[in-house]
Backbone as ProteinMPNN parsed JSONL, in Angstrom:
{"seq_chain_A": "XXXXXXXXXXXXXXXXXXXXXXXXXXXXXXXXXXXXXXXXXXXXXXXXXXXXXXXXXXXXXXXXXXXXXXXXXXXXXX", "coords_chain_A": {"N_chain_A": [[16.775, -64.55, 43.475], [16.191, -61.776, 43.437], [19.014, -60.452, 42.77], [19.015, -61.837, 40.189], [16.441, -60.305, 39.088], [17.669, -57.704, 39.336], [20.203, -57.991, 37.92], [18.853, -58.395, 35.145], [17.933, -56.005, 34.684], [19.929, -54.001, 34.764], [21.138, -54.913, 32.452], [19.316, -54.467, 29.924], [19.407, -51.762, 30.776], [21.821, -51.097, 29.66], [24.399, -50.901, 31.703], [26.947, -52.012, 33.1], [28.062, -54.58, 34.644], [30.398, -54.617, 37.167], [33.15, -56.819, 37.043], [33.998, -57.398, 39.429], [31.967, -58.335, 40.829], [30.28, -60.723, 38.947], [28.619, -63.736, 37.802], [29.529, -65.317, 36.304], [32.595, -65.135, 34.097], [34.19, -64.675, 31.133], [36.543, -66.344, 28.749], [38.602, -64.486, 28.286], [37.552, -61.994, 30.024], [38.589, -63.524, 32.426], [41.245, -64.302, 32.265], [42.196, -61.849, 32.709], [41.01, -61.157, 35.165], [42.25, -63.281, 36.55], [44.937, -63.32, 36.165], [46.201, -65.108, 34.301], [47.257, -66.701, 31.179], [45.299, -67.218, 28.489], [45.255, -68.993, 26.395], [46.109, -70.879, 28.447], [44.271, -70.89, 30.379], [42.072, -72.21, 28.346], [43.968, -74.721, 27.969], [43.051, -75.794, 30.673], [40.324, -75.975, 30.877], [40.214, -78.362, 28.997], [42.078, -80.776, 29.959], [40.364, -80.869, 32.338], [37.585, -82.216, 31.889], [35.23, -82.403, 32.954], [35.15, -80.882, 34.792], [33.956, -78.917, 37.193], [34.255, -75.96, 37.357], [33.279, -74.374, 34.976], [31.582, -73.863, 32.485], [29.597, -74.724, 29.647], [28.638, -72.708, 26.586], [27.19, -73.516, 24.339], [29.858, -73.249, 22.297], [31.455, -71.601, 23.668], [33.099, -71.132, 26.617], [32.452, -70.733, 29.862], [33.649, -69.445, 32.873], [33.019, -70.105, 36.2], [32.992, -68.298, 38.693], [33.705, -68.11, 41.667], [33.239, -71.088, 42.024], [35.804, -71.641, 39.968], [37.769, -70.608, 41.703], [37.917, -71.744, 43.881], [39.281, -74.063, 42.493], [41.612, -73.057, 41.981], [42.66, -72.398, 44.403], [42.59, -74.771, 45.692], [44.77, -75.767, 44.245], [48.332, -76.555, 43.703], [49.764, -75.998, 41.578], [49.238, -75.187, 37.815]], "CA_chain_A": [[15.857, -64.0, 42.498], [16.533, -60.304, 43.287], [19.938, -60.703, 42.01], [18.455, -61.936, 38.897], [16.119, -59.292, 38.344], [18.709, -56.579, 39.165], [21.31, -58.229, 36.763], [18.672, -58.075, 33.589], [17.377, -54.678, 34.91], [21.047, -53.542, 33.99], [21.119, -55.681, 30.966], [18.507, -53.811, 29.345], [20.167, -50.582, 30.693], [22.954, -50.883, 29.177], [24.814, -50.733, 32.098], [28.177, -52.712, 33.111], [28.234, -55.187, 36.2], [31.987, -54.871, 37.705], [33.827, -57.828, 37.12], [34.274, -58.628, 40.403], [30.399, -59.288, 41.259], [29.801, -61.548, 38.205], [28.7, -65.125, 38.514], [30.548, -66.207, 35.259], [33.289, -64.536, 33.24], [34.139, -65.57, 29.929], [37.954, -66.554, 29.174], [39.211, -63.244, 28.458], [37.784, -61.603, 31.64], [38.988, -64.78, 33.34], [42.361, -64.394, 32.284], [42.562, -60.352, 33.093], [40.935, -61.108, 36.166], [43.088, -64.42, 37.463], [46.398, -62.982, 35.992], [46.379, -66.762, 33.867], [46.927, -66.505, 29.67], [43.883, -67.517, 27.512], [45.854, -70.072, 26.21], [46.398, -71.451, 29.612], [42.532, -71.204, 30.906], [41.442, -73.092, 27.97], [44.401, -76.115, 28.52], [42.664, -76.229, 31.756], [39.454, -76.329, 30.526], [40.408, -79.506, 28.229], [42.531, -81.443, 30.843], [39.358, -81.083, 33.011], [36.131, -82.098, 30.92], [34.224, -82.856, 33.321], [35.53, -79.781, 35.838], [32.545, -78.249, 37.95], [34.394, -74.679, 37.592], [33.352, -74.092, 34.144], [29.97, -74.015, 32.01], [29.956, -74.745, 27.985], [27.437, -72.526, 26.275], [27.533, -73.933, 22.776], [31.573, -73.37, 22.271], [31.967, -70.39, 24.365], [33.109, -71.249, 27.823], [32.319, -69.585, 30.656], [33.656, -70.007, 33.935], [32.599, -70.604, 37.376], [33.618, -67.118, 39.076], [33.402, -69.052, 43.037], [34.196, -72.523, 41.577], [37.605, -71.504, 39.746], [38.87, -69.751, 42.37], [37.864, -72.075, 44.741], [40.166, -74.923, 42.181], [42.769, -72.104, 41.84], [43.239, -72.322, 45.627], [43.58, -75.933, 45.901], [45.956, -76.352, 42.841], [50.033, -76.408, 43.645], [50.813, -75.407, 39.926], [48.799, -74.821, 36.74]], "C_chain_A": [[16.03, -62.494, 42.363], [17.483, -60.016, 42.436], [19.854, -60.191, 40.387], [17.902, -61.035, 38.313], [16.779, -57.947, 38.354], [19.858, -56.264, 37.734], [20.606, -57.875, 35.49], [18.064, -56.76, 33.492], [18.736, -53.594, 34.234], [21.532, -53.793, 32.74], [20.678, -54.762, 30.229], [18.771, -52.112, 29.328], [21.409, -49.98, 30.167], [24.191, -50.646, 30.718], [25.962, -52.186, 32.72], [28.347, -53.414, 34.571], [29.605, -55.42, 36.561], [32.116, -56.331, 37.646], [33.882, -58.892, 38.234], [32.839, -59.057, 41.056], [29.704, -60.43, 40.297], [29.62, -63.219, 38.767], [29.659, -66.075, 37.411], [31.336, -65.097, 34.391], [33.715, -65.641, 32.236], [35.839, -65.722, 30.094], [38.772, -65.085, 29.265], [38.936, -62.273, 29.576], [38.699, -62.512, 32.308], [40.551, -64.272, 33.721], [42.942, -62.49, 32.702], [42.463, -60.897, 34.407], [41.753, -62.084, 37.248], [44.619, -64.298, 37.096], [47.17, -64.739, 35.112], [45.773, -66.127, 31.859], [45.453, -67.255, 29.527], [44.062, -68.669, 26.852], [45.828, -71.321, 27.311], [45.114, -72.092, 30.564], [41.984, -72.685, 29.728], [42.127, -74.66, 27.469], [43.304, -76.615, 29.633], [41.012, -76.697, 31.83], [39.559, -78.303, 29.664], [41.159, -80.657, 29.228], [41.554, -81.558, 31.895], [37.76, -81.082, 32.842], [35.069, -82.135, 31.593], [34.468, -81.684, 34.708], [34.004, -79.178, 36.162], [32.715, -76.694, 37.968], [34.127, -74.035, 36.195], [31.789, -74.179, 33.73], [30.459, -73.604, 30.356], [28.365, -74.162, 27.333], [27.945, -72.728, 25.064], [29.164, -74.363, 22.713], [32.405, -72.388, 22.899], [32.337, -71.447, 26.084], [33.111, -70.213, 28.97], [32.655, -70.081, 31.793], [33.309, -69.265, 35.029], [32.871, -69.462, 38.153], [34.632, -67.69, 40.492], [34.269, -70.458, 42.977], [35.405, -72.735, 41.324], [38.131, -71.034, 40.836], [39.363, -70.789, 43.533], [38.995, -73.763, 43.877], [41.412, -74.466, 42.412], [43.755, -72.575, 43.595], [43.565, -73.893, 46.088], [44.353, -76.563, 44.942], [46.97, -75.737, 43.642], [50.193, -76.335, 42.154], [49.113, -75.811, 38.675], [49.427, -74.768, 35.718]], "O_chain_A": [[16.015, -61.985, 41.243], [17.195, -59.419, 41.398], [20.186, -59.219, 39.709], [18.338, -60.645, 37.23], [16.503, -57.115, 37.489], [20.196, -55.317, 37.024], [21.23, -57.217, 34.658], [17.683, -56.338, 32.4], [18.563, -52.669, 33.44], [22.222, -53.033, 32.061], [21.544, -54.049, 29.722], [18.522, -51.344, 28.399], [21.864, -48.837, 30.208], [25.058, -49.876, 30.305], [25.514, -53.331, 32.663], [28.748, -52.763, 35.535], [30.043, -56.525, 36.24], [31.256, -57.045, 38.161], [33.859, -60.12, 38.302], [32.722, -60.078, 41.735], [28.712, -61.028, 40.712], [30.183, -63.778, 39.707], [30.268, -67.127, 37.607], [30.661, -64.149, 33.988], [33.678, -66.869, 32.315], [36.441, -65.394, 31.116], [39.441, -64.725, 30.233], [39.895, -61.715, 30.111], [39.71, -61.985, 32.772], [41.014, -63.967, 34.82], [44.117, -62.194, 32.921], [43.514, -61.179, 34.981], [41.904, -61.82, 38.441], [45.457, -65.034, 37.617], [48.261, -65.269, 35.322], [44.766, -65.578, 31.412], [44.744, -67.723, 30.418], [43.094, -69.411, 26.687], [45.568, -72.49, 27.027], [44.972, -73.156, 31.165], [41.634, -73.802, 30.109], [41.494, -75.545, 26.895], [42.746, -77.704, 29.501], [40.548, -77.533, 32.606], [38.83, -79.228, 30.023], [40.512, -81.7, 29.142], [41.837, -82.525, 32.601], [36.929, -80.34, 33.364], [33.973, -81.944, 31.065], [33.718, -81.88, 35.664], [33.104, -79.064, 35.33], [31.796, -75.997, 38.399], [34.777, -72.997, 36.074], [30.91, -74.512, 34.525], [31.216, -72.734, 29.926], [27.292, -74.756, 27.44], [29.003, -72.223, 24.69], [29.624, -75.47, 22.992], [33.626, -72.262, 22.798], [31.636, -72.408, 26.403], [33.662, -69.112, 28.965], [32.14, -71.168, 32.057], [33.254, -68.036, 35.011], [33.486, -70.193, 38.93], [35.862, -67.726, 40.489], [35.321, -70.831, 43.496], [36.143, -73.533, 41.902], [39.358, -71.132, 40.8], [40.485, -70.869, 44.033], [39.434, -74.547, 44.718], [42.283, -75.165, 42.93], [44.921, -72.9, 43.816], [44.578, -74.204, 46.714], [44.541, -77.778, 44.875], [46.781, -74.668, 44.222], [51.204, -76.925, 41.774], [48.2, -76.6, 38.918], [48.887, -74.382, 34.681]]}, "name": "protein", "num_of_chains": 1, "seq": "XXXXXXXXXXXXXXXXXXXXXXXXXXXXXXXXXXXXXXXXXXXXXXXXXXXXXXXXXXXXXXXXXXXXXXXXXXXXXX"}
């Protein structure tokens, strides 16, 4: 809950939560931050519909920060 009210305390401040403390990045962080095209994230998104490392807000996807990384590490190839 702290978290929470920290995160919309900055919201409202206009201020920028580093990348690497987020709980979800969208594909284009994703793909800066996992060194993986945009193209490539959202194959992986579609080959895994039902994937637990992802979250569909409307048509945006957002993924899993924890979750992907934690697929990333048990995938042999992508």
């Amino acid at each position: 809950k702290e978290y929470r009210r920290q995160r919309q305390m900055c919201i409202r401040e206009g201020i920028d939560i580093p990348i690497w403390k987020r709980y979800l990045l969208s594909v284009t962080e994703a793909a800066q931050f996992y060194h993986i095209g945009e193209k490539r994230l959202r194959q992986i998104v579609d080959i895994h519909p039902n994937g637990e490392f992802y979250l569909l807000v409307g048509n945006k996807v957002l993924f899993k920060k924890e979750q992907f990384e934690q697929f990333l590490a048990e995938s042999t190839a992508i």
